[in-house]
N, C-alpha and C positions, 0 to 999 in steps of 0.2 A: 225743426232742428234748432237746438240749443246753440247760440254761439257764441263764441269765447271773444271777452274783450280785451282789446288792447291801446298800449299805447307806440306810438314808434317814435322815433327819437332819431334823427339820421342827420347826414352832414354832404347831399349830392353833390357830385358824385356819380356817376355812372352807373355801378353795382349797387346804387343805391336807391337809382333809378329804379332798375330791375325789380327789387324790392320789391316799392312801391307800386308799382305794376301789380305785381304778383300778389298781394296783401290787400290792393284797394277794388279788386273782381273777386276775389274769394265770398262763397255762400258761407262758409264756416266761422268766419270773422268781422266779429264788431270792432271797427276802429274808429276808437272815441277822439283820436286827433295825432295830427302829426307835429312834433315838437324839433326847431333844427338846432342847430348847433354849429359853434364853427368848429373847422377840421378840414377836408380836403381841401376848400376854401373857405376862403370868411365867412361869416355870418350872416352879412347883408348881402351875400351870396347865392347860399345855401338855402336861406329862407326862403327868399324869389324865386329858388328851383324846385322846390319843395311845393310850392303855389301852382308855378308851372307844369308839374308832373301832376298832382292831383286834379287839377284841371282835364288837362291831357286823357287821366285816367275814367274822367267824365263823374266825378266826386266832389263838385262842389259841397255838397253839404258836411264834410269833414273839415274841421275847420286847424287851421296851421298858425303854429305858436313859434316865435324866436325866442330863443332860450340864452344861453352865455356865449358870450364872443371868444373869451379862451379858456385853458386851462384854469384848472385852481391856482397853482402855483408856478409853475414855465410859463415862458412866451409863447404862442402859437405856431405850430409849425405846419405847413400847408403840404399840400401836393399838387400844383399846377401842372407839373413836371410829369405828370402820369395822365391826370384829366383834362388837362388845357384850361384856359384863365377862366371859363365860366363855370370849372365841375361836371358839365355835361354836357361836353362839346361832342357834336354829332348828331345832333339836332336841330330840327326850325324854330328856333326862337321866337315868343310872341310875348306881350304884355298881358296879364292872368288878369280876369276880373276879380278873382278870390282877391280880398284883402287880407291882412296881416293882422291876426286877433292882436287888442289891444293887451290882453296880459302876458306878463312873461309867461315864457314857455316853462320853466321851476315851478311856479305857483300853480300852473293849468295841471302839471300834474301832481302836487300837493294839494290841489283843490280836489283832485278826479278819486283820488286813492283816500282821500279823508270818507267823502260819500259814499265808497263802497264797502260791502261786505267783504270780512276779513275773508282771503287768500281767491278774491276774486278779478283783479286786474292784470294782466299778463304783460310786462314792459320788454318792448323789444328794440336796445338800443342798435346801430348801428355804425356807429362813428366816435367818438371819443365818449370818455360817459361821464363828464362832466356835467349837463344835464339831473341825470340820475343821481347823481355824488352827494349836488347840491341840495339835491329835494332831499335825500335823506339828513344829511347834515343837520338841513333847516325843520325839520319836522319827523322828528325819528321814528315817531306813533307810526307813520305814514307806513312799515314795515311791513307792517300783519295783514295789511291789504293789498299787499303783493301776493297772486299765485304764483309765481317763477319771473324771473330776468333769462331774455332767452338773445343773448347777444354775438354781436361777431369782433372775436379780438383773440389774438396771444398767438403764439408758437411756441413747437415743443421739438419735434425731431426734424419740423421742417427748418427751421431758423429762422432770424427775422427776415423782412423787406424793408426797411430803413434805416436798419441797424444788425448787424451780426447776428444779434440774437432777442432782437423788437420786433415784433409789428407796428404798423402803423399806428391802429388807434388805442393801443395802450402805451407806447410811445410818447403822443400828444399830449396825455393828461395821465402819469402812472399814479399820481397822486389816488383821482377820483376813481382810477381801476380797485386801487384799494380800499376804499371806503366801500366800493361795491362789493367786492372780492368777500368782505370782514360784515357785511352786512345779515348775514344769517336766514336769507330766504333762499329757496329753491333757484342755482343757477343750470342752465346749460349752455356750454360756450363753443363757437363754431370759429376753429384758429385756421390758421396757414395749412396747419396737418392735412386738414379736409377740404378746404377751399381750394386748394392746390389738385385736389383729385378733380375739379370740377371745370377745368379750365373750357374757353370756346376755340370755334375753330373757323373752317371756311364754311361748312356744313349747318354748324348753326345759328351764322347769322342766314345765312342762304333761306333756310328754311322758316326765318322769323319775318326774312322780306318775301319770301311768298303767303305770305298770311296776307289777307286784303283788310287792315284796316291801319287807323294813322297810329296806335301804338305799339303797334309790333312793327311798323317801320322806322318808328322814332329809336326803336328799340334796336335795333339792326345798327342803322347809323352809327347808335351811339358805341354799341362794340366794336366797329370796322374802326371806332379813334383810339378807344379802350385799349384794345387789345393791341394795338402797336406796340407802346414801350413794355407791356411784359413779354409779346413775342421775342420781341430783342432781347430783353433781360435773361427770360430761363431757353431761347431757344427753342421758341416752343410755338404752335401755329396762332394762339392766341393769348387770351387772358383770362386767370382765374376770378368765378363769378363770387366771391365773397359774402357779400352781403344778403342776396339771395336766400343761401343756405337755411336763414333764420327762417323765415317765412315757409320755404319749402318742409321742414323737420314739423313744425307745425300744422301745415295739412297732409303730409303722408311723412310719418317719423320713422316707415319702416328704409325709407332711402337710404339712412346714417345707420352707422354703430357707435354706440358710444361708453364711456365709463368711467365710472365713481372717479373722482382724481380730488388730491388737494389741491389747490392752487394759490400760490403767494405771488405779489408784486415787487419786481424793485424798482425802488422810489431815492436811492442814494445814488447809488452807482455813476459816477462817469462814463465807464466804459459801458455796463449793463444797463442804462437805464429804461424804463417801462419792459422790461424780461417778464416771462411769464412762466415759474420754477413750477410744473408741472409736473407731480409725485406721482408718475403713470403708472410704477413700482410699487408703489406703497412705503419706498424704504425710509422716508421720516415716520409712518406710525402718527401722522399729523389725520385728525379725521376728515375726510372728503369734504368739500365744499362748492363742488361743483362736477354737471355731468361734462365730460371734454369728449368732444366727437373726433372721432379720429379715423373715418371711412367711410366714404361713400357712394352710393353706385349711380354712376355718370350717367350712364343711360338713361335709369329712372327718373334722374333730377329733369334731364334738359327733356324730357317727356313731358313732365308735368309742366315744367317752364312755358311751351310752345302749346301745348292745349291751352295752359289759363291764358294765354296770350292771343289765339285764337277765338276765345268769348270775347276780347273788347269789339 
């Protein structure tokens, strides 16, 4: 079997956690490294959890890149407030023997995407995409050796969670959302819209701690912290598995519905800023620019979740 490579780009984080999990057991996927980012927390964070999860995942041989500590342009904005001071509280902490590649995490994937054949790397950011922004900025060629950006960011009919009408990690960096956004390769973007269908519950961590092995415990923990402040927030018995989603669309895409949308950033606004003006209509006549998932069938997801999670 042929597998598709990728890079991930994330900013743990819990549901980013998940992710990784789900991404680093997969038969279908080469993941040629993980690149962090700051975002839900700092950088020298994120990175060390990033370490700590691949670890975890029993993948040392994938090797983990720190990338930008913030935005292009804004100051960084965190969310401890949702993950707790380490990103991925609800876990046993331990010191990772994986070190921390010596080159930025920009360059590792300007270097990965120079060497491959055009429309053959598959980038899947997760967390702000400053990362991604910059490697293209800095090396535009890098474009054509992109097969798709398959990312988690924006809201449309759901509205934001940090803002009115933001999500998080476009939010953090709207700058480098649009650099991505305008960047003219194959996107599909996994928002609020559909994440919000995917939420956990009592049920599925239950069933992730009767899994007998340490990652699908670590895994459990970390939703029973997770899913507090969104249960509070929407009312609701847990929390939506966000980042997930990317990984999941890629080994069974039939879970999601998705469709042709423009999609624009704003990058001015005060009131709007990091908004994600999602032409779900058509009525700007703007031509599509990305596929926007906007449904998904829960069941299947958290099926697929708890099997790949049962092979660690």
């Amino acid at each position: 079997m042929s597998k598709l490579p990728i890079i991930i780009d994330c900013d743990p984080g819990q549901d980013d956690a998940l992710m990784l999990f789900l991404a680093l057991n997969a038969p279908e996927l080469d993941v040629r490294g993980v690149v962090a980012c700051g975002g839900n927390v700092p950088l020298a964070r994120t990175e060390l959890n990033c370490r700590i999860l691949v670890e975890m995942a029993g993948r040392t041989d994938v090797p983990v890149f720190a990338g930008c500590e913030g935005p292009m342009v804004e100051p960084l904005f965190t969310a401890e407030y949702v993950h707790g001071e380490t990103g991925i509280d609800g876990i046993d902490f331990f010191e990772p023997t994986i070190e921390k590649q010596a080159q930025h995490g920009v360059d590792f994937i300007i270097e990965t995407l120079r060497a491959a054949e055009d429309n053959e790397i598959t980038l899947v950011p997760t967390g702000p995409l400053t990362n991604i922004a910059m490697a293209l900025v800095k090396a535009p060629d890098i474009a054509a050796k992109i097969k798709q950006i398959v990312l988690m960011g924006g809201a449309s009919f759901e509205g934001g969670n940090v803002t009115p009408s933001a999500e998080f990690n476009i939010y953090v960096d709207p700058h480098a959302a649009d650099v991505v956004m305008r960047c003219g390769r194959p996107i599909v973007m996994f928002g609020l819209d559909v994440t919000h269908q995917v939420m956990t519950d009592d049920k599925v961590v239950a069933d992730m701690r009767a899994l007998d092995n340490r990652v699908a415990h670590a895994s459990a923990g970390m939703l029973e912290f997770f899913g507090q402040y969104d249960a509070a927030k929407y009312s609701a018995d847990g929390g939506p598995l966000h980042d997930p989603c990317t990984i999941a669309w890629l080994l069974e895409p039939e879970i999601f519905e998705l469709k042709a949308c423009h999609v624009a950033i704003e990058t001015r606004s005060e009131l709007t800023r990091g908004h994600t003006a999602v032409d779900f209509w058509g009525v700007t006549g703007n031509t599509p620019n990305a596929m926007w998932a906007y449904k998904a069938d829960r069941t299947r997801f958290f099926a697929l979740l708890t099997e790949r999670l049962a092979q660690y």
